[in-house]
DRENNU-321680 format. One record per atom (N, C-alpha, C): residue number from 1; residue in three letters; atom name; x, y, z. Coordinates in steps of 0.02 Angstrom, whole numbers. Layout:
REM DRENNU-321680
+--------+------+------+--------+--------+--------+
! drenti ! donu ! lomi !     c1 !     c2 !     c3 !
+--------+------+------+--------+--------+--------+
!    NUM !  Ala !   CA !      X !      Y !      Z !
...
+--------+------+------+--------+--------+--------+
REM end
This chain:
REM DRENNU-321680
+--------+------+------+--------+--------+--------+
! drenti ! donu ! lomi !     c1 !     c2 !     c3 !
+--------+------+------+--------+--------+--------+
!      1 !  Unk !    N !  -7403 !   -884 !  -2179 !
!      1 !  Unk !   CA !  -7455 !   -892 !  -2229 !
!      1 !  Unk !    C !  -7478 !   -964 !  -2234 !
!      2 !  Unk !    N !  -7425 !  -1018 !  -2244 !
!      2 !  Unk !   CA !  -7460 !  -1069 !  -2228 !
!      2 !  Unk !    C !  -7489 !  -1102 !  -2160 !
!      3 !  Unk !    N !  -7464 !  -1086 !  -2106 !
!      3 !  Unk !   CA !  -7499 !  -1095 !  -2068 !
!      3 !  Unk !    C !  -7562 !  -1075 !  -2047 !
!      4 !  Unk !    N !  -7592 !  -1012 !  -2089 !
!      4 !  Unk !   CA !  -7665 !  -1000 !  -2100 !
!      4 !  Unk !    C !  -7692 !  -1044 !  -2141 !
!      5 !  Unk !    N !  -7655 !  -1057 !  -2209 !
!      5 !  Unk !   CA !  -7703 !  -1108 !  -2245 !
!      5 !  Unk !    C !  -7723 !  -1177 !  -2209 !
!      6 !  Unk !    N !  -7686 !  -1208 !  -2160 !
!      6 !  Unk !   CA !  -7679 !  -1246 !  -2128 !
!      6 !  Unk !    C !  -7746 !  -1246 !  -2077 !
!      7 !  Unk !    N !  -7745 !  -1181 !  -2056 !
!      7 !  Unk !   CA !  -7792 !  -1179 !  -1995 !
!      7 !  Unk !    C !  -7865 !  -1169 !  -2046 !
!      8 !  Unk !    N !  -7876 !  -1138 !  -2079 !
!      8 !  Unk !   CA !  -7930 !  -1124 !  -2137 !
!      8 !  Unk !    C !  -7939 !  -1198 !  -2154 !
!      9 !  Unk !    N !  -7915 !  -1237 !  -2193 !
!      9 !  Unk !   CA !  -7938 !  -1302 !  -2208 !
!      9 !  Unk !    C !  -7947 !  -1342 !  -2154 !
!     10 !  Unk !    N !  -7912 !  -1343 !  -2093 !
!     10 !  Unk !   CA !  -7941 !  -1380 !  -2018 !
!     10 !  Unk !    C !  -8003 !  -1369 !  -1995 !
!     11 !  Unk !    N !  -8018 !  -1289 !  -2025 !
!     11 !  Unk !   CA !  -8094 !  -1273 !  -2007 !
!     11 !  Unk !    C !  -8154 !  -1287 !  -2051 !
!     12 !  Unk !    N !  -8126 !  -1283 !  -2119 !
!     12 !  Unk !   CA !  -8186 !  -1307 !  -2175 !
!     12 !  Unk !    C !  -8208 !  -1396 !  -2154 !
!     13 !  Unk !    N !  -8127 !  -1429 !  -2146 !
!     13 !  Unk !   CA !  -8140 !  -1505 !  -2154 !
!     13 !  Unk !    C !  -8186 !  -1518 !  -2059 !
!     14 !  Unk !    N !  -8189 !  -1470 !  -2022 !
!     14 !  Unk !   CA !  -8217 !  -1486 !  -1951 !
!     14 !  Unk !    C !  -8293 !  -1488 !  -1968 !
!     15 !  Unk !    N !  -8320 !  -1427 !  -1997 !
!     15 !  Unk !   CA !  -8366 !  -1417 !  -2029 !
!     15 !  Unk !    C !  -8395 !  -1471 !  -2060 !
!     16 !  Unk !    N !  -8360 !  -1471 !  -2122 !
!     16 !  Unk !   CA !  -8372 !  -1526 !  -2169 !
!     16 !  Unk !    C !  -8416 !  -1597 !  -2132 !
!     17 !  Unk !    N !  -8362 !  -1614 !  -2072 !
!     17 !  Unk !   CA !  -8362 !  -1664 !  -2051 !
!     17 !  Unk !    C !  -8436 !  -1672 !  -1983 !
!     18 !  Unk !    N !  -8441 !  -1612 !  -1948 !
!     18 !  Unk !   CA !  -8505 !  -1609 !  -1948 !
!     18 !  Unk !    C !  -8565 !  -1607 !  -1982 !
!     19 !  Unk !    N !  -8558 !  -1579 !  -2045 !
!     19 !  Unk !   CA !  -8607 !  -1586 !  -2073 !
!     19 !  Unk !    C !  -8638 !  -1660 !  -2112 !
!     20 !  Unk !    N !  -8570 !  -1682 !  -2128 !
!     20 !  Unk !   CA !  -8590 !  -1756 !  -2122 !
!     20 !  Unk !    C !  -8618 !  -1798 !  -2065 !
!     21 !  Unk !    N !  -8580 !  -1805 !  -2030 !
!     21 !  Unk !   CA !  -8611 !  -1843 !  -1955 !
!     21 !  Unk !    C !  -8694 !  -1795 !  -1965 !
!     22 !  Unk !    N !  -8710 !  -1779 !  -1948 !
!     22 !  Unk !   CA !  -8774 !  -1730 !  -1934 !
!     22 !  Unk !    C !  -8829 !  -1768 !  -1980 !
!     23 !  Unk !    N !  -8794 !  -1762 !  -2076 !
!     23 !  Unk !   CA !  -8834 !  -1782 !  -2109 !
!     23 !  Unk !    C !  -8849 !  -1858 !  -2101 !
!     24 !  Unk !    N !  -8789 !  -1911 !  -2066 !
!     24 !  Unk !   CA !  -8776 !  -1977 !  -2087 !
!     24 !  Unk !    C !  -8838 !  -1989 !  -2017 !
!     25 !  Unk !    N !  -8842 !  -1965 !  -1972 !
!     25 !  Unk !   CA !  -8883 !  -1988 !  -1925 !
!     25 !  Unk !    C !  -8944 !  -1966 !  -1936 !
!     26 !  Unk !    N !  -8956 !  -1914 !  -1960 !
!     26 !  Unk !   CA !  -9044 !  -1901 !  -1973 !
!     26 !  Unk !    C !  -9081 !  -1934 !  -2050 !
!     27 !  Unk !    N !  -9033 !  -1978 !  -2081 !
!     27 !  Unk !   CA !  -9037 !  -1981 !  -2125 !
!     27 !  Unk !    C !  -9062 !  -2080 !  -2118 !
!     28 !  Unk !    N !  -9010 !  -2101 !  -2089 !
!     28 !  Unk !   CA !  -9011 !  -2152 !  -2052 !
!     28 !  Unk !    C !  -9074 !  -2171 !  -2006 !
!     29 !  Unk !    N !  -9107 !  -2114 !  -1976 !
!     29 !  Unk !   CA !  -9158 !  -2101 !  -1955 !
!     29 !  Unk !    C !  -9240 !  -2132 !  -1972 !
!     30 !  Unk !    N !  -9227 !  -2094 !  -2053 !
!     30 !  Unk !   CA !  -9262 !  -2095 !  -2091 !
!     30 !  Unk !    C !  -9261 !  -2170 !  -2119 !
!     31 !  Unk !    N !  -9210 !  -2176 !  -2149 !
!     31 !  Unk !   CA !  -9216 !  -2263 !  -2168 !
!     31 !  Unk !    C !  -9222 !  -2300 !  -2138 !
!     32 !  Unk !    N !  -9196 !  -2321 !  -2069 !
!     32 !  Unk !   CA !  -9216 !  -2362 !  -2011 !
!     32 !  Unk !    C !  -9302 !  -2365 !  -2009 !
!     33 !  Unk !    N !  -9339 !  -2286 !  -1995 !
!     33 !  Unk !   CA !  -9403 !  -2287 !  -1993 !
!     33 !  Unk !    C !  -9439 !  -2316 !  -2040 !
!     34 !  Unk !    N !  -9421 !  -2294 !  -2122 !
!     34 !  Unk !   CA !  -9446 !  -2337 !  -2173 !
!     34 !  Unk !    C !  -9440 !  -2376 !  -2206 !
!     35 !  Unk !    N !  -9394 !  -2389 !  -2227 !
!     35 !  Unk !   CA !  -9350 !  -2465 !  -2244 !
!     35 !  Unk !    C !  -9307 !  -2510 !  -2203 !
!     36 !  Unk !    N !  -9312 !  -2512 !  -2157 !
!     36 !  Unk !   CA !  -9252 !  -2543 !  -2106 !
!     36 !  Unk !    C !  -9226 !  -2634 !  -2139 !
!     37 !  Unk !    N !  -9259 !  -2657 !  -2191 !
!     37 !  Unk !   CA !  -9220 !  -2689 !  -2235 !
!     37 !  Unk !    C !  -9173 !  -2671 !  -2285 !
!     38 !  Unk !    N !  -9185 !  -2618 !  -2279 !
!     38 !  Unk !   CA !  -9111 !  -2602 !  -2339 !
!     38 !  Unk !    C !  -9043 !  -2582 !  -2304 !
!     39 !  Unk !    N !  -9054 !  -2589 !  -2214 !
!     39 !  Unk !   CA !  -8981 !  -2586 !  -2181 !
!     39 !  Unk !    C !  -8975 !  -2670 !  -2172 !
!     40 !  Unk !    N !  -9022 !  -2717 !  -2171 !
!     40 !  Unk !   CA !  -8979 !  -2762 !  -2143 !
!     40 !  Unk !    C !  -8978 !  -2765 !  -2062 !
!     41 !  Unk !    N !  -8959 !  -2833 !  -2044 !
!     41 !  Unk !   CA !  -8924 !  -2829 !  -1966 !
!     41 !  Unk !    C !  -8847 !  -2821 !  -1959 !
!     42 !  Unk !    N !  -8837 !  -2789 !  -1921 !
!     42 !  Unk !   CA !  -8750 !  -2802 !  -1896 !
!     42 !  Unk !    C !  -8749 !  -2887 !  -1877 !
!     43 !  Unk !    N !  -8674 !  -2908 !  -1907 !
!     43 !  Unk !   CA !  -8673 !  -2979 !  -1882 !
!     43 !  Unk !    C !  -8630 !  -2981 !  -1838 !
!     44 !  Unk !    N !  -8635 !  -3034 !  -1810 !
!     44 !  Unk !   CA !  -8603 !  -3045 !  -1740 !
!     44 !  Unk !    C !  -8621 !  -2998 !  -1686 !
!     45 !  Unk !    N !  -8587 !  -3042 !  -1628 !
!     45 !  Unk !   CA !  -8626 !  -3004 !  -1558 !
!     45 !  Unk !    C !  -8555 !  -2975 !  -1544 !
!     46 !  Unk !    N !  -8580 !  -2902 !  -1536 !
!     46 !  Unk !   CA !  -8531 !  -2845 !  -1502 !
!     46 !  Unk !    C !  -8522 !  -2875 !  -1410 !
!     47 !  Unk !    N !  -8455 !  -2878 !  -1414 !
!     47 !  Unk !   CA !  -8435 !  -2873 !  -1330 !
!     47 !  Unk !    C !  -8482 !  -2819 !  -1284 !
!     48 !  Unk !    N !  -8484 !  -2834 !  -1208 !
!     48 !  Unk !   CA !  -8499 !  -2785 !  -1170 !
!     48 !  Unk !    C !  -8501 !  -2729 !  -1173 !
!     49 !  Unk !    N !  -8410 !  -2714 !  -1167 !
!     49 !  Unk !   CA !  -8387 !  -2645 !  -1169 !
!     49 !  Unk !    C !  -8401 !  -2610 !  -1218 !
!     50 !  Unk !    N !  -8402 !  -2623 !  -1301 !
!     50 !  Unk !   CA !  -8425 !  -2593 !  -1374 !
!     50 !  Unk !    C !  -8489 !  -2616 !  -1377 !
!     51 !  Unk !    N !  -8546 !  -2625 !  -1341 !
!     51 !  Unk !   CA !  -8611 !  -2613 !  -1374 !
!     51 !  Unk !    C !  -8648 !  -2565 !  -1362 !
!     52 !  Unk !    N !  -8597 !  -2537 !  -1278 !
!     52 !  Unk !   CA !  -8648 !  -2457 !  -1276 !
!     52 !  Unk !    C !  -8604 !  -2414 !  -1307 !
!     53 !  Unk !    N !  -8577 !  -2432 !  -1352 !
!     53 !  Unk !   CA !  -8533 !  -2347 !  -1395 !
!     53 !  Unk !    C !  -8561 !  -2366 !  -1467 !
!     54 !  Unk !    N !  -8602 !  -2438 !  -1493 !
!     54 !  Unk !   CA !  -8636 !  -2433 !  -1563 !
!     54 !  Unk !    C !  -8663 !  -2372 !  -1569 !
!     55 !  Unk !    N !  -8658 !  -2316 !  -1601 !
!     55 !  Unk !   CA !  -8689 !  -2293 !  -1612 !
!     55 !  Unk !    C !  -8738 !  -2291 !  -1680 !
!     56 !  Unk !    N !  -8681 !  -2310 !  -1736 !
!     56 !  Unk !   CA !  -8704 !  -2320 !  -1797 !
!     56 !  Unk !    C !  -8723 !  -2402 !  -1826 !
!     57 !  Unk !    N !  -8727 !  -2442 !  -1781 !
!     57 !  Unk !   CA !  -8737 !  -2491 !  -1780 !
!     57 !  Unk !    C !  -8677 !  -2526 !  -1832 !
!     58 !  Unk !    N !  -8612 !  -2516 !  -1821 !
!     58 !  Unk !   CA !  -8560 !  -2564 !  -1859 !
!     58 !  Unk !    C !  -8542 !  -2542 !  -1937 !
!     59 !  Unk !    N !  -8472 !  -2562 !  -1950 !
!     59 !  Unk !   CA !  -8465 !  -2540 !  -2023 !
!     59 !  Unk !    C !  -8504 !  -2561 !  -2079 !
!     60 !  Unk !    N !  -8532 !  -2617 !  -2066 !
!     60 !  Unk !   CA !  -8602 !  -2640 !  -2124 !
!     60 !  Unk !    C !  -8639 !  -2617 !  -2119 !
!     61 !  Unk !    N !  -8681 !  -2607 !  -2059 !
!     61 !  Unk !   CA !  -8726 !  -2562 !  -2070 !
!     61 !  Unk !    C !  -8716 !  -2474 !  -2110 !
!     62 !  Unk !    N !  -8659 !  -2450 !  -2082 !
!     62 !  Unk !   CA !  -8659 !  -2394 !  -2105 !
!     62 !  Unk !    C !  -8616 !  -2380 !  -2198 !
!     63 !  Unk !    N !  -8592 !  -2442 !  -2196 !
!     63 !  Unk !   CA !  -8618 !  -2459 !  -2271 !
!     63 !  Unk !    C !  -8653 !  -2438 !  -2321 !
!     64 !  Unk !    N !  -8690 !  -2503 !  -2264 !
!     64 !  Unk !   CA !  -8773 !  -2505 !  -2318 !
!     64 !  Unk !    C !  -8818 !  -2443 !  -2324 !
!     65 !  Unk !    N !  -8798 !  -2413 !  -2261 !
!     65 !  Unk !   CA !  -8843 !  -2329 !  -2268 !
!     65 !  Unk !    C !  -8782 !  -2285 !  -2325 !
!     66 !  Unk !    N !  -8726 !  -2286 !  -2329 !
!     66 !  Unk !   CA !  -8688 !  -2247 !  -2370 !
!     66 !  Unk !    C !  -8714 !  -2268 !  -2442 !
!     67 !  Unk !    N !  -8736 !  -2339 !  -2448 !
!     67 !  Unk !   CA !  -8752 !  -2357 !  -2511 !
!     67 !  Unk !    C !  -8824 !  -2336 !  -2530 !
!     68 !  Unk !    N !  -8848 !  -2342 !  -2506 !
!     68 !  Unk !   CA !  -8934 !  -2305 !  -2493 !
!     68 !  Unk !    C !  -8938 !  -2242 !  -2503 !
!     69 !  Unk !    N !  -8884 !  -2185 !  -2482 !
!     69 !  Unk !   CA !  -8892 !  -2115 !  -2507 !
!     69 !  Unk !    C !  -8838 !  -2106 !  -2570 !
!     70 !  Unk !    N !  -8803 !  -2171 !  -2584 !
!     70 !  Unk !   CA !  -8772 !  -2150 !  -2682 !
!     70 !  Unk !    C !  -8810 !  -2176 !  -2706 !
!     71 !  Unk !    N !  -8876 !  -2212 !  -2693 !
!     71 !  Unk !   CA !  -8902 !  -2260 !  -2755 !
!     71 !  Unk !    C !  -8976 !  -2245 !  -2766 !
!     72 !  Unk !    N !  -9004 !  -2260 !  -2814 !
!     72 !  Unk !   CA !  -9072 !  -2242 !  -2841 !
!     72 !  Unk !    C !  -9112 !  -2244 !  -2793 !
!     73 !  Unk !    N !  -9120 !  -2269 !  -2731 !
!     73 !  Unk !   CA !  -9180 !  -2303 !  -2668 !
!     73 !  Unk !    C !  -9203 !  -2249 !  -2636 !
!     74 !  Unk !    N !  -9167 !  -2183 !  -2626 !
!     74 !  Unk !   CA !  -9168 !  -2117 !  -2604 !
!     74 !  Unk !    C !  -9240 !  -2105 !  -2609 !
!     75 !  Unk !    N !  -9256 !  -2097 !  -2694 !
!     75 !  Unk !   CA !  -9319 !  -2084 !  -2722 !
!     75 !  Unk !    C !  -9364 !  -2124 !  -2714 !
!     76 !  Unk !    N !  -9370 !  -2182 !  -2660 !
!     76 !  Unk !   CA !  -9420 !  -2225 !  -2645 !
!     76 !  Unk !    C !  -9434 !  -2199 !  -2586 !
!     77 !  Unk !    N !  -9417 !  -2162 !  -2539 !
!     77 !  Unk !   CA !  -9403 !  -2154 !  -2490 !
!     77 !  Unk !    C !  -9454 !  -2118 !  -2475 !
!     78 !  Unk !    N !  -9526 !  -2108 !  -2427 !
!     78 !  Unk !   CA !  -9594 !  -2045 !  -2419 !
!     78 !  Unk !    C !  -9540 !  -1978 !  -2398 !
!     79 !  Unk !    N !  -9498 !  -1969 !  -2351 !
!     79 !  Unk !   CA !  -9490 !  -1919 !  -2321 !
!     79 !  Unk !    C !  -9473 !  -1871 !  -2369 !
!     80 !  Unk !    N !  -9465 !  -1805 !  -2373 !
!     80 !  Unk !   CA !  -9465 !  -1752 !  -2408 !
!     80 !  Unk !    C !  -9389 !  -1723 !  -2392 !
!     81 !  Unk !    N !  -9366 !  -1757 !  -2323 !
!     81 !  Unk !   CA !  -9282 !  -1698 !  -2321 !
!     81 !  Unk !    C !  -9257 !  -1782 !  -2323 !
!     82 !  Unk !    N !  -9275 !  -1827 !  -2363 !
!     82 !  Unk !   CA !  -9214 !  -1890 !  -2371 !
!     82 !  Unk !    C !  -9169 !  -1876 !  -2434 !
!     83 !  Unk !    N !  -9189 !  -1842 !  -2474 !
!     83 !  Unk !   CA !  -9172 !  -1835 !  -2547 !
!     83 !  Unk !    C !  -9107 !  -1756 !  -2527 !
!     84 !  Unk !    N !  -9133 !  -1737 !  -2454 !
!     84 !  Unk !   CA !  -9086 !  -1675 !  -2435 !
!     84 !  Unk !    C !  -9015 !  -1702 !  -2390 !
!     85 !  Unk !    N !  -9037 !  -1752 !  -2342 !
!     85 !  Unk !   CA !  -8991 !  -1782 !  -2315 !
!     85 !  Unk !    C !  -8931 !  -1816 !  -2353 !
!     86 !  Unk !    N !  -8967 !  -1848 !  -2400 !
!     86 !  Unk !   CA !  -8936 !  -1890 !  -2467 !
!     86 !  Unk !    C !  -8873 !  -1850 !  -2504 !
!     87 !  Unk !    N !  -8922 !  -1792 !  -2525 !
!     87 !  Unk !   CA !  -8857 !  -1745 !  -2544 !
!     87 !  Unk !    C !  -8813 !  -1719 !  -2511 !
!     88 !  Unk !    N !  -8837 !  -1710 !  -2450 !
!     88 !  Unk !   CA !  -8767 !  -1678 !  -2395 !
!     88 !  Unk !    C !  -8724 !  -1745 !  -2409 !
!     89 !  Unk !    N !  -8736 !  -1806 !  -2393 !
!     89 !  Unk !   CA !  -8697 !  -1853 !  -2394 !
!     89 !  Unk !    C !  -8646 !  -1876 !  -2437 !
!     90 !  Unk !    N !  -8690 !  -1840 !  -2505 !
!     90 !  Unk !   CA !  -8654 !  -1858 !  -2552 !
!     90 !  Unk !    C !  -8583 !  -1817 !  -2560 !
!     91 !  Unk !    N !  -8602 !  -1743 !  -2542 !
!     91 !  Unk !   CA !  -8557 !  -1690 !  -2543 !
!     91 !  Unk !    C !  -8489 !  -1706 !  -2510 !
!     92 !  Unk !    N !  -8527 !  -1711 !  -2454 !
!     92 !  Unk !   CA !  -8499 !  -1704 !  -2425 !
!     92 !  Unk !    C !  -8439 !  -1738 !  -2388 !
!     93 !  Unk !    N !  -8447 !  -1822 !  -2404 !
!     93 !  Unk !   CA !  -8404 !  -1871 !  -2385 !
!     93 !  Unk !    C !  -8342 !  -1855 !  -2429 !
!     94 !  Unk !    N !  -8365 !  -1861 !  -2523 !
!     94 !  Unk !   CA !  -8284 !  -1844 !  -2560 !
!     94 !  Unk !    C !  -8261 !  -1764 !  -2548 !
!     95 !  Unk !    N !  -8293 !  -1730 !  -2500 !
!     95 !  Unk !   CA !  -8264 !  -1650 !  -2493 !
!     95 !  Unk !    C !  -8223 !  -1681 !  -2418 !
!     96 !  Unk !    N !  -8251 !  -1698 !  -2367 !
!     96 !  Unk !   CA !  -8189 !  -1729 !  -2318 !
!     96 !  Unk !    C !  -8153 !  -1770 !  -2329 !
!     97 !  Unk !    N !  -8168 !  -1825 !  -2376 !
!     97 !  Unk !   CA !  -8082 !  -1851 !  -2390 !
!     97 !  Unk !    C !  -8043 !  -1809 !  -2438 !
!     98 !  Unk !    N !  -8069 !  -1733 !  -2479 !
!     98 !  Unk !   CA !  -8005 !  -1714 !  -2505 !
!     98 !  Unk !    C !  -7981 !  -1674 !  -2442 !
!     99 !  Unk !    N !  -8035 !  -1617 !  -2409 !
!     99 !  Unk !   CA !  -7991 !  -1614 !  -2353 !
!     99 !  Unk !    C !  -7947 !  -1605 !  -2317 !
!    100 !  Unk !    N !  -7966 !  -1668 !  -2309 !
!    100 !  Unk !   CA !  -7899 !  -1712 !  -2259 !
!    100 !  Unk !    C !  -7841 !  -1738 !  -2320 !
!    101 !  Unk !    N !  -7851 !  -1744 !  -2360 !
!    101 !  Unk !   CA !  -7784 !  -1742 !  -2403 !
!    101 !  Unk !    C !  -7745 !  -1679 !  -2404 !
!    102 !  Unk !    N !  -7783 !  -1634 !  -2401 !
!    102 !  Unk !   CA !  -7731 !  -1577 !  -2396 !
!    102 !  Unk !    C !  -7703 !  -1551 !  -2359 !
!    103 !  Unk !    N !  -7746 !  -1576 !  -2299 !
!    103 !  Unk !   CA !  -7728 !  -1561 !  -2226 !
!    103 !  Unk !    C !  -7665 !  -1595 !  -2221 !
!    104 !  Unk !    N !  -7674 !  -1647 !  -2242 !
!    104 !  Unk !   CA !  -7599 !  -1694 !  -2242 !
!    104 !  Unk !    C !  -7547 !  -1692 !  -2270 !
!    105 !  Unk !    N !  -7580 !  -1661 !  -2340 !
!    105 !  Unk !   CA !  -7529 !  -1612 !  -2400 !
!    105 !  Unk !    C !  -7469 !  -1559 !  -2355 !
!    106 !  Unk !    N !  -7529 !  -1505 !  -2310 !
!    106 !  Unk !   CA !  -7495 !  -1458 !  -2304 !
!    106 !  Unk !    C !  -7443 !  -1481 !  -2239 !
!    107 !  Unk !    N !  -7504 !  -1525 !  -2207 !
!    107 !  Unk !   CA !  -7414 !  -1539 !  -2151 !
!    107 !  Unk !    C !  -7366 !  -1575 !  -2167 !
!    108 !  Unk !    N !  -7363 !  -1590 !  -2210 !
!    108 !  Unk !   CA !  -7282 !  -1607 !  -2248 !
!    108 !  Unk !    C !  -7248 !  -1568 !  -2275 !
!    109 !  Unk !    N !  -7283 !  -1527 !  -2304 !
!    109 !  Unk !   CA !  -7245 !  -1460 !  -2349 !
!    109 !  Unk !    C !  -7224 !  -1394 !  -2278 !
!    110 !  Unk !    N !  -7265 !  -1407 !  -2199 !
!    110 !  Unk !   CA !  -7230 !  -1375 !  -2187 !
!    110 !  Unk !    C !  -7206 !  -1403 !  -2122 !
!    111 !  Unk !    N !  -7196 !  -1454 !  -2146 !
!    111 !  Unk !   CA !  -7134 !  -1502 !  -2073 !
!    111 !  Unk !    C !  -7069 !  -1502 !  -2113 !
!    112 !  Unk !    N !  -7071 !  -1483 !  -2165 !
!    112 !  Unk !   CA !  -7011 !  -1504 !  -2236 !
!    112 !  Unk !    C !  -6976 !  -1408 !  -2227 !
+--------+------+------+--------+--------+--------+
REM end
């Protein structure tokens, strides 16, 4: 039995976790296109090997877009699915870190 709950929450938090990535890049999309001052530049110069795997352009940048879909700027925004992306984001980030807390919950309770 617990090893179903186990596999059931591995599959909500996979989910989950696509649906974030999905929202964080089309969303990102959108702000790059219309505000691309409210990300900022990444600082410093990325090595060789890590500048073709930027994808999200660095933890500041993706930051400043995490801060952009909790904060009032959303509603400045023309596009019509930014205010939709926003909310997946919102959902959806504190629904994968609980998650993965439980995920972590349950493999202790059943390594014990």
């Amino acid at each position: 039995m617990l090893q179903l709950a186990v596999m059931v929450v591995g599959w909500l938090f996979a989910g989950c976790t696509a649906t974030y990535m999905y929202s964080f890049w089309k969303f990102r999309g959108i702000v790059k296109a219309e505000r691309p001052e409210w990300l900022g530049e990444s600082s410093g110069s990325p090595s060789s090997i890590y500048s073709s795997q930027r994808i999200f352009g660095g933890r500041r940048y993706s930051i400043a877009l995490i801060r952009v879909a909790y904060g009032p700027q959303v509603g400045q925004l023309n596009s019509s699915l930014a205010a939709a992306y926003a909310g997946r984001i919102r959902f959806c980030l504190p629904s994968c870190l609980i998650l993965f807390a439980v995920i972590i919950g349950l493999g202790l309770v059943q390594a014990s």
